[in-house]
Every structure is written in structure tokens, then in C-alpha cells.
C-alpha positions in Angstrom: 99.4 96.0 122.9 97.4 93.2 124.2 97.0 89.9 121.8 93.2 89.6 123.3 92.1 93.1 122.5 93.5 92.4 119.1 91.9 89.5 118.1 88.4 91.1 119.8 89.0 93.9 117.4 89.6 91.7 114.4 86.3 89.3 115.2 84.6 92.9 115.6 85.5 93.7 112.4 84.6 90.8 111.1 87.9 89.6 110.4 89.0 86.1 111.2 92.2 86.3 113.5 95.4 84.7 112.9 98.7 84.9 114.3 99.6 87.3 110.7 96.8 89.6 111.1 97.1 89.8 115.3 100.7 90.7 114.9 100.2 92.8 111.8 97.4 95.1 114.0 99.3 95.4 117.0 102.7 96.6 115.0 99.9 99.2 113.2 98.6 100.3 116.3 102.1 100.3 118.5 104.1 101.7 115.7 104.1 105.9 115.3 105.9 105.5 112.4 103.5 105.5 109.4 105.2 103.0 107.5 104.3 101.5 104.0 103.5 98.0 103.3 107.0 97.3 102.1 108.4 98.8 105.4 105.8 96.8 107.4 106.3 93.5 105.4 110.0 93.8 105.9 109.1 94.5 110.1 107.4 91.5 110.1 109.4 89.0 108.1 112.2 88.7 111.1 109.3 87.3 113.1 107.6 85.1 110.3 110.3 84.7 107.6 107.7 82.7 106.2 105.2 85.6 105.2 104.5 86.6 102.2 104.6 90.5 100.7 101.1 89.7 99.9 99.6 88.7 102.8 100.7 92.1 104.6 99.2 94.4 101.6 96.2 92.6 101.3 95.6 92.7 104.9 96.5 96.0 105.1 93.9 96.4 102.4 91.3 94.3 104.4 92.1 96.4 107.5 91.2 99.9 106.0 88.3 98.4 104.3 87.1 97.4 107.9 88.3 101.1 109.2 91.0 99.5 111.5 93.6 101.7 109.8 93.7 104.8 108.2 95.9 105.1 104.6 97.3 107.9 103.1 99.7 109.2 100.5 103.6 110.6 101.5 104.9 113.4 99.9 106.5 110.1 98.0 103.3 109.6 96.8 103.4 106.3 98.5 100.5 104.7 100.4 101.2 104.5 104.5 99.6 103.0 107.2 98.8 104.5 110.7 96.8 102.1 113.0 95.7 105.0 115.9 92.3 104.2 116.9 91.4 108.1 117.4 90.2 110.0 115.1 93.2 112.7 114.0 94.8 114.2 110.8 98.5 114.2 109.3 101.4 116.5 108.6 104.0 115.4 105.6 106.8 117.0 104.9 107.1 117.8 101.4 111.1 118.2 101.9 112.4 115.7 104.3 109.4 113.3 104.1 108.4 113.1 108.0 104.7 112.5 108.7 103.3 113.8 112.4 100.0 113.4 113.6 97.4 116.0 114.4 94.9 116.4 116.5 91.6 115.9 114.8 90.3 119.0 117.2 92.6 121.2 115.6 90.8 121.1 112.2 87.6 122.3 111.0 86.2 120.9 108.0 82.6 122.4 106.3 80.6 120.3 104.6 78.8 121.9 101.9 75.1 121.4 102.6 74.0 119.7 99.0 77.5 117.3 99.4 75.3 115.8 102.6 72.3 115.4 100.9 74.4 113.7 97.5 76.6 111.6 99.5 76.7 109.8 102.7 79.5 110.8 104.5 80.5 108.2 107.3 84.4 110.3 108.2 86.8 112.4 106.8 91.1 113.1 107.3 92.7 115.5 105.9 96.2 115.7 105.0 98.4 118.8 105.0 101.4 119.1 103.0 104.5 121.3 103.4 107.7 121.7 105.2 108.3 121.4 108.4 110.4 123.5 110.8 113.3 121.9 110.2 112.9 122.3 106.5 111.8 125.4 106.3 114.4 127.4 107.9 116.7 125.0 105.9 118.5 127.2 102.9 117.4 126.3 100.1 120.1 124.3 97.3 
């Protein structure tokens, strides 16, 4: 990913860049793998040895606050990070853990009309949980 766009994003979101939360967005937005904050601080310690656990979860934290991220609970019931700018929904495997991404065309959500009027509703994701092929043609143990 490119360093400028990064730091443009962050000053877009009102976030002050520095060299943490450049690198930390572009491993969110390069990476597929929807990692946790654990997996992502361990990522980026072998380039700064120096950072701290929690400087990567409260950034992560600042991030989806700002809507630069999206977060969502594994079938671990873990918290994981997917920094895709488009909009989309997730698949996780309730067997073998995997996550995949979906295309946010592929689902249709209704609103209820009196949940408009109560709420203001700015997105939505949805998760699905199950197996996936793999696991479900997998005999059971």
C-alpha cells in the first residue's frame, strides 16, 4: 500500500499519523487474513520490537471508532480486524475457524421501518457462521 494514502486516510480521519499507526493501517488493509490484535501486535513487533501490545489494540480501537476497520467476533469468540475499504460481509467457520469475505451485494438486509425512525442507522455487516466445505463433508469425530 502506499505510506501517502495512508497517512491522508489517517489525517482524514482525524487521526494524527505516526510511523505505528501508518504501518499498523497498511498491514490492516494489505493483510486478508483477519487477524486479532495479538496476531497483529506479534506482525508488527519484528519491525518495531519497541511497540507496545497496547499501542496496537488501542489503535485498533481508535481505528474502528473512525470506521477505518471493521471488527468482528471468530467462531473463537475473539475480536478480528479486516482493514478492506469496501463495504462486504464475513463467513467463519464454526469448525476449522477460517474467516472469508463476502460480497456485500450478495446480502439483503430489511430494516424494519419503526428501527429507522428509533435509531439512526449509519451501516451494517453481518456475519454468517457455519462450516465450510471442507468441514462440512468432514466426518464427524
Amino acid at each position: 500500500m502506499d505510506p501517502v494514502t495512508d497517512k491522508t486516510l489517517l489525517a482524514g480521519a482525524g487521526i494524527k499519523p505516526n510511523r505505528y499507526r501508518i504501518e499498523l493501517l497498511q498491514y490492516l488493509r494489505a493483510s486478508k487474513e483477519h487477524a486479532t490484535a495479538e496476531t497483529i501486535f506479534q506482525r508488527l513487533a519484528v519491525k518495531f520490537p519497541d511497540i507496545s501490545f497496547a499501542t496496537v489494540y488501542n489503535n485498533l480501537n481508535l481505528f474502528y471508532r473512525h470506521q477505518l476497520v471493521r471488527r468482528f467476533l471468530s467462531s473463537e469468540r475473539e475480536s478480528r480486524y479486516d482493514g478492506a475499504g469496501h463495504p462486504h460481509h464475513h463467513f467463519v467457520c464454526l469448525a476449522c475457524a477460517l474467516v472469508e469475505d463476502l460480497p456485500g451485494e450478495g446480502v439483503s438486509v430489511k430494516v424494519a421501518p419503526e428501527l429507522s425512525l428509533r435509531f439512526q442507522l449509519e451501516s451494517s455487516e453481518t456475519v454468517f457462521y457455519g462450516h465450510c466445505p471442507r468441514c462440512r463433508t468432514r466426518p464427524a469425530t
